[in-house]
PyMOL Python script that loads the backbone (N, CA, C, O; Angstrom):
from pymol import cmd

cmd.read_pdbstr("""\
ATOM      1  N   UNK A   1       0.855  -1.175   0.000  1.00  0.00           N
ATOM      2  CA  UNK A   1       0.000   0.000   0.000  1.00  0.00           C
ATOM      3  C   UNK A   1       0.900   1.238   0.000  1.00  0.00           C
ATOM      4  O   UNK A   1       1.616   1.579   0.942  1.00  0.00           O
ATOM      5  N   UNK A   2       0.796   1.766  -0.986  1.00  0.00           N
ATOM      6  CA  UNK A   2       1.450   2.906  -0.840  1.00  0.00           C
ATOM      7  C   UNK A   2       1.210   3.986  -0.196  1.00  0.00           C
ATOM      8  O   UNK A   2       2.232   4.462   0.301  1.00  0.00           O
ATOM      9  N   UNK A   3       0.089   4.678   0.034  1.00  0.00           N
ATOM     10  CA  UNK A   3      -0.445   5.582   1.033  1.00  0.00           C
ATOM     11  C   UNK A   3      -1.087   5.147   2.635  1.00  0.00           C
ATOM     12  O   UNK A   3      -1.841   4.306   3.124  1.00  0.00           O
ATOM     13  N   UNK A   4      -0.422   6.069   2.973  1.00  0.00           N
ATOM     14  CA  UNK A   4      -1.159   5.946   4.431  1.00  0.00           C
ATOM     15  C   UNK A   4      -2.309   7.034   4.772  1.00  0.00           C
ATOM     16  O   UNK A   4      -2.421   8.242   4.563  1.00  0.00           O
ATOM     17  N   UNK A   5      -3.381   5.714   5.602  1.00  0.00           N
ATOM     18  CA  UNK A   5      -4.657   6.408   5.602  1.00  0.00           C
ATOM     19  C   UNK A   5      -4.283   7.202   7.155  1.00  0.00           C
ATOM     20  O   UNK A   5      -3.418   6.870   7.966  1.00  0.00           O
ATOM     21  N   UNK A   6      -5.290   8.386   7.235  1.00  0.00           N
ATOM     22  CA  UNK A   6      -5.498   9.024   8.307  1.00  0.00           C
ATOM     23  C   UNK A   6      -6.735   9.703   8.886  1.00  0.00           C
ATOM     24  O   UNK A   6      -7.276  10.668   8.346  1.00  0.00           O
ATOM     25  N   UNK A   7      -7.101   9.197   9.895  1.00  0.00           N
ATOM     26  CA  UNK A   7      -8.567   9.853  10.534  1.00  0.00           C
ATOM     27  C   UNK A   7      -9.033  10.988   9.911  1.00  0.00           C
ATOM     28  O   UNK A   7      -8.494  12.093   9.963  1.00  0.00           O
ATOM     29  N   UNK A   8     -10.056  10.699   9.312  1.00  0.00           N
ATOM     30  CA  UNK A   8     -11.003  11.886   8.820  1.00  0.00           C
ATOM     31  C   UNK A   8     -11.203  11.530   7.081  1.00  0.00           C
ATOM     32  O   UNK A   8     -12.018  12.107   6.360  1.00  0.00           O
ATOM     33  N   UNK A   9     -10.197  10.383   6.612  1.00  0.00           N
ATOM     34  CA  UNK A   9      -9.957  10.602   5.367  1.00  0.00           C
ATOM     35  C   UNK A   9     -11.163   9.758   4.310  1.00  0.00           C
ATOM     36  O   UNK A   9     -11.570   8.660   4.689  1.00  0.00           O
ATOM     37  N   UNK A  10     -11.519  10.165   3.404  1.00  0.00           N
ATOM     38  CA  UNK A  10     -12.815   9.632   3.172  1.00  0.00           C
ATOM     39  C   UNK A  10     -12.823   8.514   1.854  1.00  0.00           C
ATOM     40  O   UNK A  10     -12.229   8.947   0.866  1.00  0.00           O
ATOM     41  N   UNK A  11     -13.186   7.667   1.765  1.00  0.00           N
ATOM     42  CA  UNK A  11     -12.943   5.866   1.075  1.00  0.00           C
ATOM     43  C   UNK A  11     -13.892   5.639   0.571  1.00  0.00           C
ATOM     44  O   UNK A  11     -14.944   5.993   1.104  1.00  0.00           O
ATOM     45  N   UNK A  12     -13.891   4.958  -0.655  1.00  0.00           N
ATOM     46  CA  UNK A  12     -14.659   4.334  -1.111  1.00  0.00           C
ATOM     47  C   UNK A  12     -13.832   2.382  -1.010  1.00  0.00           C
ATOM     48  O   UNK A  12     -12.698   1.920  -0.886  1.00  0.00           O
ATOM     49  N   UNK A  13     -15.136   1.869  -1.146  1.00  0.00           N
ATOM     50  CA  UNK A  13     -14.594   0.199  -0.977  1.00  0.00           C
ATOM     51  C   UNK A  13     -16.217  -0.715  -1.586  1.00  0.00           C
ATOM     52  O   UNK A  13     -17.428  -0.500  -1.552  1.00  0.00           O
ATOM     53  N   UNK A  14     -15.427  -1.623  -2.024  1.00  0.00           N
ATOM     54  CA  UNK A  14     -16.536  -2.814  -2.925  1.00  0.00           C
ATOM     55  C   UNK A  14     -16.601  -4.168  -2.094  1.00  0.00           C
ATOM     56  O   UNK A  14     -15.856  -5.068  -1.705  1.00  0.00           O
ATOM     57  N   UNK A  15     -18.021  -3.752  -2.050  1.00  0.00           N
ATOM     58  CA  UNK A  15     -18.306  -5.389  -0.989  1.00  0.00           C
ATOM     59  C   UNK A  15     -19.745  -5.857  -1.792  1.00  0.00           C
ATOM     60  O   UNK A  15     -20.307  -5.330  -2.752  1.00  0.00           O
ATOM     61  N   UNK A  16     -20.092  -7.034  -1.016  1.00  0.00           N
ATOM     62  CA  UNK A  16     -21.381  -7.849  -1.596  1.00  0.00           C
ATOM     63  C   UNK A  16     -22.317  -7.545  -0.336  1.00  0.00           C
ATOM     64  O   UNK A  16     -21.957  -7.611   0.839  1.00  0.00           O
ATOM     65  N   UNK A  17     -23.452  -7.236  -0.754  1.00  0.00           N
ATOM     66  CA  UNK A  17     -24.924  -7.243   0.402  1.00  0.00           C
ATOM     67  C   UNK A  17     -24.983  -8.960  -0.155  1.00  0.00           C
ATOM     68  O   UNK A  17     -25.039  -9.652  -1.172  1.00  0.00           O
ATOM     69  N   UNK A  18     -24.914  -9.035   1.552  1.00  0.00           N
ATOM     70  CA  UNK A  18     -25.221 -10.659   1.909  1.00  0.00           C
ATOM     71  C   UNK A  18     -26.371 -10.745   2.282  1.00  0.00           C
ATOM     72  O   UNK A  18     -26.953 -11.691   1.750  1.00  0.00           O
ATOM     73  N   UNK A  19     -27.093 -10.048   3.115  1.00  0.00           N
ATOM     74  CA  UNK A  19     -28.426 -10.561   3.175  1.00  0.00           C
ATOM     75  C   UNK A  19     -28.911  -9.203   4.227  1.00  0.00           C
ATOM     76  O   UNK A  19     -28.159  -8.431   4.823  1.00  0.00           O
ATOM     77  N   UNK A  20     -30.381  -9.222   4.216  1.00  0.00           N
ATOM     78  CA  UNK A  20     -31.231  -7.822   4.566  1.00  0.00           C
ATOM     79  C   UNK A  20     -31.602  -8.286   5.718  1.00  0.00           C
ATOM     80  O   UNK A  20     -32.024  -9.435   5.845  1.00  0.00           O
ATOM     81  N   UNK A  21     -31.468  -7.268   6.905  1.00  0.00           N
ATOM     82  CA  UNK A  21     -31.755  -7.448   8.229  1.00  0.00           C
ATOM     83  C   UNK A  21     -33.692  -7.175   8.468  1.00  0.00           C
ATOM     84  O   UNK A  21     -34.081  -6.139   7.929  1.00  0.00           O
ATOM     85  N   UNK A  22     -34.320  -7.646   8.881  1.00  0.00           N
ATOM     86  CA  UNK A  22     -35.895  -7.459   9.146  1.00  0.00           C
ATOM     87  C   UNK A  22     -35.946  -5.637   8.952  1.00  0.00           C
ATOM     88  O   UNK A  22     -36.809  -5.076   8.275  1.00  0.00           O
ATOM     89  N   UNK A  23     -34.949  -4.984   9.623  1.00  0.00           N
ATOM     90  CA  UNK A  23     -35.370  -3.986   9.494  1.00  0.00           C
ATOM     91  C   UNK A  23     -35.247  -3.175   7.916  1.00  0.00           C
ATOM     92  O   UNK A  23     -35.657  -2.049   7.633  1.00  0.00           O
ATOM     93  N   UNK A  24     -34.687  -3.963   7.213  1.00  0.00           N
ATOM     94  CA  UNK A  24     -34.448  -3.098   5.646  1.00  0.00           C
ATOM     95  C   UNK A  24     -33.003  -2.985   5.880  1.00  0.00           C
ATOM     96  O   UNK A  24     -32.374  -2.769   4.844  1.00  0.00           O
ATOM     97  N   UNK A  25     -32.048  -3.100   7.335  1.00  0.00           N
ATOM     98  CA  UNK A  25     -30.691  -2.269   6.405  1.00  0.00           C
ATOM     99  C   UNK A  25     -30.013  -4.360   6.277  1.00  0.00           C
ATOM    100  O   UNK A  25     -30.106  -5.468   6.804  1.00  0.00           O
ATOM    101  N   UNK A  26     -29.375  -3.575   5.152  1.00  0.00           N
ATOM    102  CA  UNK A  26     -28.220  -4.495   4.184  1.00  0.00           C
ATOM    103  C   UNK A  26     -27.060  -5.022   5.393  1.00  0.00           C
ATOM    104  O   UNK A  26     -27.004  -4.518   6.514  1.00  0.00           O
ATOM    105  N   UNK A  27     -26.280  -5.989   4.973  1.00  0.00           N
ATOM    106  CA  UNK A  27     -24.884  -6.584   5.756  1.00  0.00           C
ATOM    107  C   UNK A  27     -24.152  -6.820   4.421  1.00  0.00           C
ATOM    108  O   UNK A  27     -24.578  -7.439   3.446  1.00  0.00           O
ATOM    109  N   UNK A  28     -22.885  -6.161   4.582  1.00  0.00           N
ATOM    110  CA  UNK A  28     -22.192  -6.236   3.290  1.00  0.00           C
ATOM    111  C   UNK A  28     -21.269  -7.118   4.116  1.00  0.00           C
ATOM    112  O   UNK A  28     -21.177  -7.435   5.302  1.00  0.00           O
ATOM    113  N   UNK A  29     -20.520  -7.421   2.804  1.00  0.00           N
ATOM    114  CA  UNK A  29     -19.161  -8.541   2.863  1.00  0.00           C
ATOM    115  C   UNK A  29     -18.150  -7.663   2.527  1.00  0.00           C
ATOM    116  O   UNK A  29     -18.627  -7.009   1.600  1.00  0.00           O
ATOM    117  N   UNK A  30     -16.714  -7.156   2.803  1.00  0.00           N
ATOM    118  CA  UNK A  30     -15.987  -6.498   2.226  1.00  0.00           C
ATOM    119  C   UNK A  30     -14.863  -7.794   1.827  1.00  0.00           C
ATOM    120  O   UNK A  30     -14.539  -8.451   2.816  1.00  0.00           O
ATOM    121  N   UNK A  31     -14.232  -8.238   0.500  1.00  0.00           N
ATOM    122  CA  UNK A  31     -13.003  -8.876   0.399  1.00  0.00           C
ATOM    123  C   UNK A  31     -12.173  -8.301   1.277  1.00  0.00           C
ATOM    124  O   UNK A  31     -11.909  -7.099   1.291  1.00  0.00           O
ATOM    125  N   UNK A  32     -11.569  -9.461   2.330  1.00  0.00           N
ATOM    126  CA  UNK A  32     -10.376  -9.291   3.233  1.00  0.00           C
ATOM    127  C   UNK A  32     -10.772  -8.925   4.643  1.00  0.00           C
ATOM    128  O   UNK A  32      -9.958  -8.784   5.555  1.00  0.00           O
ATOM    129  N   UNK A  33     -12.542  -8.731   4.801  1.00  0.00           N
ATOM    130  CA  UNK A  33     -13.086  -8.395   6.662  1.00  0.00           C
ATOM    131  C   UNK A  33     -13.415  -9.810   6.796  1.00  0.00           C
ATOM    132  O   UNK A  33     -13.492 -10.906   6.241  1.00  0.00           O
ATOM    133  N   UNK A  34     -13.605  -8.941   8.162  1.00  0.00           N
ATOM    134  CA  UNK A  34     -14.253 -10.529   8.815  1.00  0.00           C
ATOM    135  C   UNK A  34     -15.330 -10.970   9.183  1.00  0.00           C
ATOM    136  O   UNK A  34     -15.581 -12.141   9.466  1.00  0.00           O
ATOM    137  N   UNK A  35     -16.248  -9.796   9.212  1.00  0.00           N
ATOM    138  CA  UNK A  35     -17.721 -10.163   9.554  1.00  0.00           C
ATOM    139  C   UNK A  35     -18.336  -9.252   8.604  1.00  0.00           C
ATOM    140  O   UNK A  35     -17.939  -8.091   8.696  1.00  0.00           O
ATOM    141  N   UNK A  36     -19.114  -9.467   7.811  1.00  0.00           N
ATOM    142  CA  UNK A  36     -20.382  -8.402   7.613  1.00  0.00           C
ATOM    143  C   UNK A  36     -20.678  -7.495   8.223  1.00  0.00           C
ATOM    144  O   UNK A  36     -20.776  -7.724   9.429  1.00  0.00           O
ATOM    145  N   UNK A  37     -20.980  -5.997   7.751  1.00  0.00           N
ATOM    146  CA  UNK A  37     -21.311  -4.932   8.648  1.00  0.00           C
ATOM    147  C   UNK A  37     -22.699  -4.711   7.716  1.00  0.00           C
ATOM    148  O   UNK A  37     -23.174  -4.862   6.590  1.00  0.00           O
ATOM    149  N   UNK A  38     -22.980  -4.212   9.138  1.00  0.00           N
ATOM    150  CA  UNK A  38     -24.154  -3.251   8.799  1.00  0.00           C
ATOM    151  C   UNK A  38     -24.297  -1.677   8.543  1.00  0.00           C
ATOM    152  O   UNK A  38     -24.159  -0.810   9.406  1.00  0.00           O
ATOM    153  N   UNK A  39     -24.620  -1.460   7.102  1.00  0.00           N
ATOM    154  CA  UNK A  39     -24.078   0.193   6.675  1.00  0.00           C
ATOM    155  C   UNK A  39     -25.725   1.128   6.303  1.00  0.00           C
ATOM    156  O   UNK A  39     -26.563   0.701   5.508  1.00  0.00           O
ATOM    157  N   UNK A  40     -25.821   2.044   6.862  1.00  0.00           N
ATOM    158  CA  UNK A  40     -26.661   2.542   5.902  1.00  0.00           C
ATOM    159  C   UNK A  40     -27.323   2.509   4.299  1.00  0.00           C
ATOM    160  O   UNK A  40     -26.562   2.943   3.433  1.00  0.00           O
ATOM    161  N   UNK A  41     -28.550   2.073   3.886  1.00  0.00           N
ATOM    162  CA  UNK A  41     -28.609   2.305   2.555  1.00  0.00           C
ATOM    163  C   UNK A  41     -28.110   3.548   1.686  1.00  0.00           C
ATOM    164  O   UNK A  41     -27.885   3.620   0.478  1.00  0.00           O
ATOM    165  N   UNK A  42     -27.983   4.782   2.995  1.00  0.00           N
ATOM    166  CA  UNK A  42     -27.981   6.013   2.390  1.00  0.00           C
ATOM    167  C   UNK A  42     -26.260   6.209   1.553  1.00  0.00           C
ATOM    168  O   UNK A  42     -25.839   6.949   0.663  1.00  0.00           O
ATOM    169  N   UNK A  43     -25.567   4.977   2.513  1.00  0.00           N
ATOM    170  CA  UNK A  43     -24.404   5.548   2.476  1.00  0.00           C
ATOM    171  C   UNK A  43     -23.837   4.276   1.169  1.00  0.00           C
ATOM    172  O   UNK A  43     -22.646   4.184   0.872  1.00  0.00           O
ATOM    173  N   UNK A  44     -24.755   3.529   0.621  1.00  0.00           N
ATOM    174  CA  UNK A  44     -24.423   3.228  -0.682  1.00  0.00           C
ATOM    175  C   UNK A  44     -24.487   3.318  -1.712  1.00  0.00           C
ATOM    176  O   UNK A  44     -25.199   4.220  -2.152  1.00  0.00           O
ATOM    177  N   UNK A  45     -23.739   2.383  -2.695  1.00  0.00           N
ATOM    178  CA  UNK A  45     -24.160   2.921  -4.217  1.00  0.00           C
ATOM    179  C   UNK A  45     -24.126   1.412  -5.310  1.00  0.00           C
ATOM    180  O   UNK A  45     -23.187   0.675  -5.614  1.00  0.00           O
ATOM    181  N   UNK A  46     -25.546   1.387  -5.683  1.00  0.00           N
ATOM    182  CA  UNK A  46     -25.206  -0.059  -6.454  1.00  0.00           C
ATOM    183  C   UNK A  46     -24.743   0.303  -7.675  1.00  0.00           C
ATOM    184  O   UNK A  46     -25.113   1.271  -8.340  1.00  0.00           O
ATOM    185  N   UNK A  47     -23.660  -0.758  -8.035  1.00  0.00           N
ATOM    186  CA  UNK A  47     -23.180  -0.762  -9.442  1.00  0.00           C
ATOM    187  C   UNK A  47     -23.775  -2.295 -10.061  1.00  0.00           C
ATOM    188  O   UNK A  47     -24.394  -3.252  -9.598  1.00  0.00           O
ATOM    189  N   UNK A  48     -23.292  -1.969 -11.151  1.00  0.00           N
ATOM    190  CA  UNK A  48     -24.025  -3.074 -11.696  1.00  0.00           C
ATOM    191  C   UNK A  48     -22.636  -4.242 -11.459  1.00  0.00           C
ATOM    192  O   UNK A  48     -21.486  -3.902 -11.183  1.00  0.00           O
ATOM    193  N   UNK A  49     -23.239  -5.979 -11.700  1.00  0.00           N
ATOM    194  CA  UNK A  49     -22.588  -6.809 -11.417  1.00  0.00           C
ATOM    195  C   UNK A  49     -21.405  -7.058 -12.487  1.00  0.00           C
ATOM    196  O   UNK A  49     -21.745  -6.669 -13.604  1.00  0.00           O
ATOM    197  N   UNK A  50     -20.031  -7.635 -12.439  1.00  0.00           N
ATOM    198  CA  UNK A  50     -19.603  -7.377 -13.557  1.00  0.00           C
ATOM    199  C   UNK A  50     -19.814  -9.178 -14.082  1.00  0.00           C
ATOM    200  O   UNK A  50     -19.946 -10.222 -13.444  1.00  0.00           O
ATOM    201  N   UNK A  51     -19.769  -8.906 -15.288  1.00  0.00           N
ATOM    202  CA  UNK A  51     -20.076  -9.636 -16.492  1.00  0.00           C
ATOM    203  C   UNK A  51     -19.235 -10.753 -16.276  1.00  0.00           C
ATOM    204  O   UNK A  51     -18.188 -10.440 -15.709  1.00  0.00           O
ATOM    205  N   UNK A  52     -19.381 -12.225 -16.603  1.00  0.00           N
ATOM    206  CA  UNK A  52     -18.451 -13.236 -15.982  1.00  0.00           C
ATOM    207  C   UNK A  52     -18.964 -14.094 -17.575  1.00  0.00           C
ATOM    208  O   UNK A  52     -19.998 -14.562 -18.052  1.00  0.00           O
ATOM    209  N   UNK A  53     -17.452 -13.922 -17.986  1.00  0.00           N
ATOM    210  CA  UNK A  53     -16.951 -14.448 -19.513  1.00  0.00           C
ATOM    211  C   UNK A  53     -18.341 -15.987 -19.240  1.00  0.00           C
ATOM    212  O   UNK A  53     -18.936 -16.614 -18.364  1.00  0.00           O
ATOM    213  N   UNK A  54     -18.204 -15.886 -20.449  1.00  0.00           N
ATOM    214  CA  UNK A  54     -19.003 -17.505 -21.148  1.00  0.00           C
ATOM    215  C   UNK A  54     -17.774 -18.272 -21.524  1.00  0.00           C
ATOM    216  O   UNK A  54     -16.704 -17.996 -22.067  1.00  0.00           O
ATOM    217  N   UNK A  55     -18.429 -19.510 -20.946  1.00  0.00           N
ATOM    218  CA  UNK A  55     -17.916 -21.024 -21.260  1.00  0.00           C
ATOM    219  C   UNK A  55     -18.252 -20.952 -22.477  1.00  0.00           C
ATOM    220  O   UNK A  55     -19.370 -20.563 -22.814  1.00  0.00           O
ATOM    221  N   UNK A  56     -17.187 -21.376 -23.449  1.00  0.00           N
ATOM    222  CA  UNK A  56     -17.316 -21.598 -24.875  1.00  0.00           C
ATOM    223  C   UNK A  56     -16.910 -23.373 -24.887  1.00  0.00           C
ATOM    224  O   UNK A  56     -16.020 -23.956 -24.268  1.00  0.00           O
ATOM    225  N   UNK A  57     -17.861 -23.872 -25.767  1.00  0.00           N
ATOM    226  CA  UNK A  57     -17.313 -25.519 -25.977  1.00  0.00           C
ATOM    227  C   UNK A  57     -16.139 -25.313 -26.695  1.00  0.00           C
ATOM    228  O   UNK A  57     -16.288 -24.268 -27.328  1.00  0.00           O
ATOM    229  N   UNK A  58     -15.377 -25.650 -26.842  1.00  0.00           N
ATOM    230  CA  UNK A  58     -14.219 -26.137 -27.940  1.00  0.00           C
ATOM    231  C   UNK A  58     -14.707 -26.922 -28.886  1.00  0.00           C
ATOM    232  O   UNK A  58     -15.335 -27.914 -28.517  1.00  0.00           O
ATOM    233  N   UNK A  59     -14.586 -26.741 -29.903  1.00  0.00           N
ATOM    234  CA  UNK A  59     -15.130 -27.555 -30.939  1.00  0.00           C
ATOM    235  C   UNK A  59     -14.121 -28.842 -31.177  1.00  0.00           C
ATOM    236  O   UNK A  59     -12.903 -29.012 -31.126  1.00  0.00           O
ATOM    237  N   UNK A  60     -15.389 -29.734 -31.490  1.00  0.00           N
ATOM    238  CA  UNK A  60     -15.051 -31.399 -31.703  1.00  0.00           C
ATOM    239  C   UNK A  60     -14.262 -31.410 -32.989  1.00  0.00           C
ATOM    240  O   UNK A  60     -14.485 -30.818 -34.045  1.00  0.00           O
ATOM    241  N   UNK A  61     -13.305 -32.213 -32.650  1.00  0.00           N
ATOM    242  CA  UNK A  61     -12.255 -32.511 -33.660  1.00  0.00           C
ATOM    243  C   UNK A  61     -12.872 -33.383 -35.200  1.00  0.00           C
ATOM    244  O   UNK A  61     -12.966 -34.598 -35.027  1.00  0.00           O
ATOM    245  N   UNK A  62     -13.171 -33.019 -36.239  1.00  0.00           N
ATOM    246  CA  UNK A  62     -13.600 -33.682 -36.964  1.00  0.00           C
ATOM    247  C   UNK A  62     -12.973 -35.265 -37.150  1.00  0.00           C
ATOM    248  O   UNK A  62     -11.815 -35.341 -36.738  1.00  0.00           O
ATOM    249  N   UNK A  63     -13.592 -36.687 -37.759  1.00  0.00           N
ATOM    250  CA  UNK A  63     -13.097 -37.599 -37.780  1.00  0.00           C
ATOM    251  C   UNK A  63     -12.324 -37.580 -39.186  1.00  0.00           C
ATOM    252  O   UNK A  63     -11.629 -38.539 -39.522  1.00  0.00           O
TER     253      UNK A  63
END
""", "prot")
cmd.dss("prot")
cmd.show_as("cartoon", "prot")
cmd.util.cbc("prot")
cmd.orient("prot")
């Protein structure tokens, strides 16, 4: 990491909503935490999912 963070400094970070608490708020997953947090809806932003290549067959070797 090349920079060092310092109190006050403001982040963005990409996690997965794992699942919705009764009350409406979200529990995200961040790659590399350890538990799910619970964040405000206000304080997110959905992007869309990214695209995950297609399985292509390889084509059969003619006889």
């Amino acid at each position: 990491m090349d920079r060092k963070f310092q109190k006050g400094d403001h982040v963005l970070a990409k996690g997965e909503v794992i699942w919705i608490d009764e009350d409406g708020m979200p529990r995200v997953r961040f790659k590399g935490g350890e538990i799910p947090i619970r964040i405000s809806p206000s304080s997110l932003e959905l992007v869309p999912k990214p695209v995950k290549p297609k399985k292509t067959k390889a084509a059969e070797p003619s006889p």
